[in-house]
C-alpha positions in Angstrom: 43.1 2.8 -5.0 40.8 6.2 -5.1 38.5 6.3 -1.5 34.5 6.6 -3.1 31.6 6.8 -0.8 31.2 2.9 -1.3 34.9 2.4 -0.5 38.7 1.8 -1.9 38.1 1.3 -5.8 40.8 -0.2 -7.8 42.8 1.4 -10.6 41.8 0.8 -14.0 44.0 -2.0 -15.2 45.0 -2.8 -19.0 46.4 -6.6 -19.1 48.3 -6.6 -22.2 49.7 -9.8 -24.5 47.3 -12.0 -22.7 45.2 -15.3 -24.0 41.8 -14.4 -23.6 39.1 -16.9 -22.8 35.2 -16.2 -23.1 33.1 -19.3 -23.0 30.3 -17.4 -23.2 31.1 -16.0 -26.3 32.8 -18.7 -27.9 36.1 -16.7 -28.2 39.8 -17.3 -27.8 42.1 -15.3 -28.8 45.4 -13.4 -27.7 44.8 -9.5 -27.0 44.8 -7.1 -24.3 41.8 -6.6 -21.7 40.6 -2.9 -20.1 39.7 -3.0 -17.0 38.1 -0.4 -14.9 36.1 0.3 -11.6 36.3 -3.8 -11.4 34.2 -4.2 -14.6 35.8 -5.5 -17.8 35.0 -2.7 -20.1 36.4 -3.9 -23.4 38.6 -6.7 -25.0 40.4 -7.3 -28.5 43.7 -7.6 -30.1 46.0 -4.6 -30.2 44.0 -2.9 -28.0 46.6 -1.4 -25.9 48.2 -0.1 -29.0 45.1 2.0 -29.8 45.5 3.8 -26.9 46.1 3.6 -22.7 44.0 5.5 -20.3 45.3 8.1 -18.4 46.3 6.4 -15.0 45.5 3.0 -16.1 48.6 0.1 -14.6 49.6 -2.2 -17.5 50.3 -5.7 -16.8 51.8 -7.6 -19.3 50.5 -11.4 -18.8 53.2 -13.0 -21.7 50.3 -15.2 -23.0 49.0 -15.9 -19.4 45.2 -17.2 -19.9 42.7 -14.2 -18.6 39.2 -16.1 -18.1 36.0 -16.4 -16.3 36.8 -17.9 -13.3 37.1 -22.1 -12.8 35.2 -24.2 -11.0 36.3 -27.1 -9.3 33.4 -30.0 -9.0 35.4 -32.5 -6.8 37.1 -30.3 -3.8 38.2 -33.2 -1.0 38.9 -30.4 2.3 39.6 -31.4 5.9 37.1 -29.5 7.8 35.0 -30.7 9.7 37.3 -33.0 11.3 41.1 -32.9 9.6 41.6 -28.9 10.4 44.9 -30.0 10.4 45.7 -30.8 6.7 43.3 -28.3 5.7 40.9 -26.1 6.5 38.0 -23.8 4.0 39.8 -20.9 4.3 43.6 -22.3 3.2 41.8 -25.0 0.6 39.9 -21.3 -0.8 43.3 -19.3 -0.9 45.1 -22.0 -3.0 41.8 -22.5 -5.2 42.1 -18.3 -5.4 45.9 -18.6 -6.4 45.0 -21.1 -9.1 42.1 -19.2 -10.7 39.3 -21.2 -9.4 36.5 -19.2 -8.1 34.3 -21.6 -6.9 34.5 -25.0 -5.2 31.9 -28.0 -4.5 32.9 -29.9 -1.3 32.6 -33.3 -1.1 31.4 -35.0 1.8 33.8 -37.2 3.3 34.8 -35.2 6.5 34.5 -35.9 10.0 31.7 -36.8 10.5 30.6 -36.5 7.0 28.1 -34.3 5.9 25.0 -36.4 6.2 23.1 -33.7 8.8 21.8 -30.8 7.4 23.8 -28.8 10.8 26.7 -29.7 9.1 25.6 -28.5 6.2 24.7 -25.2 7.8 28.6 -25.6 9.2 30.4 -25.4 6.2 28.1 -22.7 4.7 28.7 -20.6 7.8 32.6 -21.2 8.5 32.5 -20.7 4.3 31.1 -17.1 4.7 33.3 -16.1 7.7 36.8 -17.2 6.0 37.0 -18.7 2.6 37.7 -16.3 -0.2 36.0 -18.0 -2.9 32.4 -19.0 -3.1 32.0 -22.9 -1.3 28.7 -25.2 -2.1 28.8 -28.1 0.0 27.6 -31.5 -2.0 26.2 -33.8 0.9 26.0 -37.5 1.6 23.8 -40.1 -0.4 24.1 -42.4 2.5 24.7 -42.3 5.9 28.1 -42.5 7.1 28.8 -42.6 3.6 28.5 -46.5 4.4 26.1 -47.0 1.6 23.7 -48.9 3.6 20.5 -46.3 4.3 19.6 -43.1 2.3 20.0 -39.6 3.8 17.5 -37.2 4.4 18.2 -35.3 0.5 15.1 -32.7 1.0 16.4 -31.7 4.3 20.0 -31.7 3.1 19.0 -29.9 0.1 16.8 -27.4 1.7 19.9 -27.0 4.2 21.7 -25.5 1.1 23.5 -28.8 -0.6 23.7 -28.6 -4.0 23.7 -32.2 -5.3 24.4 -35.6 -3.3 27.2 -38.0 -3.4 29.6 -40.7 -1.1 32.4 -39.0 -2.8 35.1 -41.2 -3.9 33.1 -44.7 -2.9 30.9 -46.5 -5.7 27.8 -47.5 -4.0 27.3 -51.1 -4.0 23.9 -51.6 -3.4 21.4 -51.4 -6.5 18.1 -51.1 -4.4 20.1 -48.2 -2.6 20.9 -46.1 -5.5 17.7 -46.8 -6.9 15.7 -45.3 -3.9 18.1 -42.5 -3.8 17.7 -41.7 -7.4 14.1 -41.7 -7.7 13.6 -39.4 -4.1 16.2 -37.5 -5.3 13.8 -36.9 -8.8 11.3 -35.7 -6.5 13.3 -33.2 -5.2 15.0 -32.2 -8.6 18.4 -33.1 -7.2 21.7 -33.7 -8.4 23.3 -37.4 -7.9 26.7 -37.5 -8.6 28.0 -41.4 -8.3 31.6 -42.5 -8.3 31.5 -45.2 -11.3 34.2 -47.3 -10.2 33.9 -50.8 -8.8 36.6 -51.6 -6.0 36.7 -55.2 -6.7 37.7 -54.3 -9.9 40.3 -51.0 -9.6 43.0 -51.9 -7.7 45.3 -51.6 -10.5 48.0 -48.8 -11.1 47.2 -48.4 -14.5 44.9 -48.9 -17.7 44.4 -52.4 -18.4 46.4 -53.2 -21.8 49.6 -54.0 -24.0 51.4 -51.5 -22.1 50.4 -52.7 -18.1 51.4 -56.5 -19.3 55.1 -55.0 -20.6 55.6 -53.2 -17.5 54.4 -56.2 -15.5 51.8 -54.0 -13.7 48.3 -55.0 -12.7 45.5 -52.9 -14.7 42.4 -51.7 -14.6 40.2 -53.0 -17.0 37.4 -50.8 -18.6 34.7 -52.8 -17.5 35.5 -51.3 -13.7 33.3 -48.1 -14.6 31.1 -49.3 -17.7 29.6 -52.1 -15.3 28.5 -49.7 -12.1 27.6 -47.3 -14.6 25.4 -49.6 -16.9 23.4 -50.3 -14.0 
């Protein structure tokens, strides 16, 4: 790396034989990438063979995928509360190692993130040690029992950037209703787990193949029916 009066910056790079993904662009295609002064500064096929800048590293990918980075919409971490299976800062450096660049947490920590102080937590501990960018999704309900409705303005003022009980279907109608239409107030994002437990106990798809293997499925109807309503 060169010293500049803004600090170390990185040698140009030229990532050669690579897959390159640009969603914005609606392109795919295998090429090479330039790199330089951590700005992608151009991108085609055969571009290495046109020519390498003086001082530039080459790193041949073999068909790797080179894309914007992922995000991942359903992150379950440990902290608050289970620092000892995982904690922001590991969950970030294997999201990092897997080319995810941002992560939504879900609620269901301890305590869950029903309090806009825990929201300010994660944000906080996200800044001091994760390594990717962390937006914490906060509780519809309280507890996440899915009995009475959060305080979503607060939460969302807090810095949540939608609501959910993560992995549990909320079973109350009247709830979800009342969290729906404050949450349309607020222009906030509800995200709902469409699975009824009565119904999804089974280990796989419901069908010719479950009744062969002797296995108990899971009929369709276990999503349709919570999300029809």
């Amino acid at each position: 790396m060169r010293e500049t009066g803004r600090g170390p910056e990185p040698h140009p790079l030229m990532l050669v034989n690579a897959r390159i993904i640009d969603p914005s662009r609606g392109s795919d295609f295998h090429g090479d990438l330039y790199v330089a002064g951590g700005v992608i500064k151009d991108a085609a096929f055969g571009l290495a063979a046109a020519g390498i800048p003086e001082g530039a590293e080459v790193v041949d990918c073999r068909g790797a995928v080179v894309a914007p980075g992922l995000v991942d919409m359903r992150a379950f971490i440990g902290e608050p509360g289970a620092e000892h299976r995982e904690t922001l800062a590991s969950a970030s450096h294997a999201a990092a190692a897997g080319g995810v660049t941002t992560i939504a947490c879900q609620p269901e920590t301890d305590p869950p993130v029903d309090d806009p102080a825990i929201v300010d937590f994660i944000l906080r501990r996200a800044r001091d040690t994760a390594v990717v960018r962390v937006h914490p999704m906060a509780a519809i309900t309280k507890g996440l029992r899915g009995e009475e409705m959060t305080e979503i303005g607060l939460l969302q003022a807090a810095g949540a950037v939608a609501f959910t009980d993560g992995a549990r279907s909320l079973k109350s109608a009247q709830v979800l209703r009342r969290a729906l239409t404050y949450a349309r107030d607020f222009d906030a994002l509800i995200v709902h787990h469409t699975e009824d437990a009565s119904m999804s106990g089974g280990a796989m798809n419901e069908g010719a193949y479950a009744s062969r293997l002797g296995l108990s499925g899971i009929p369709k109807a276990a999503e349709t029916i919570v999300l029809e309503r």
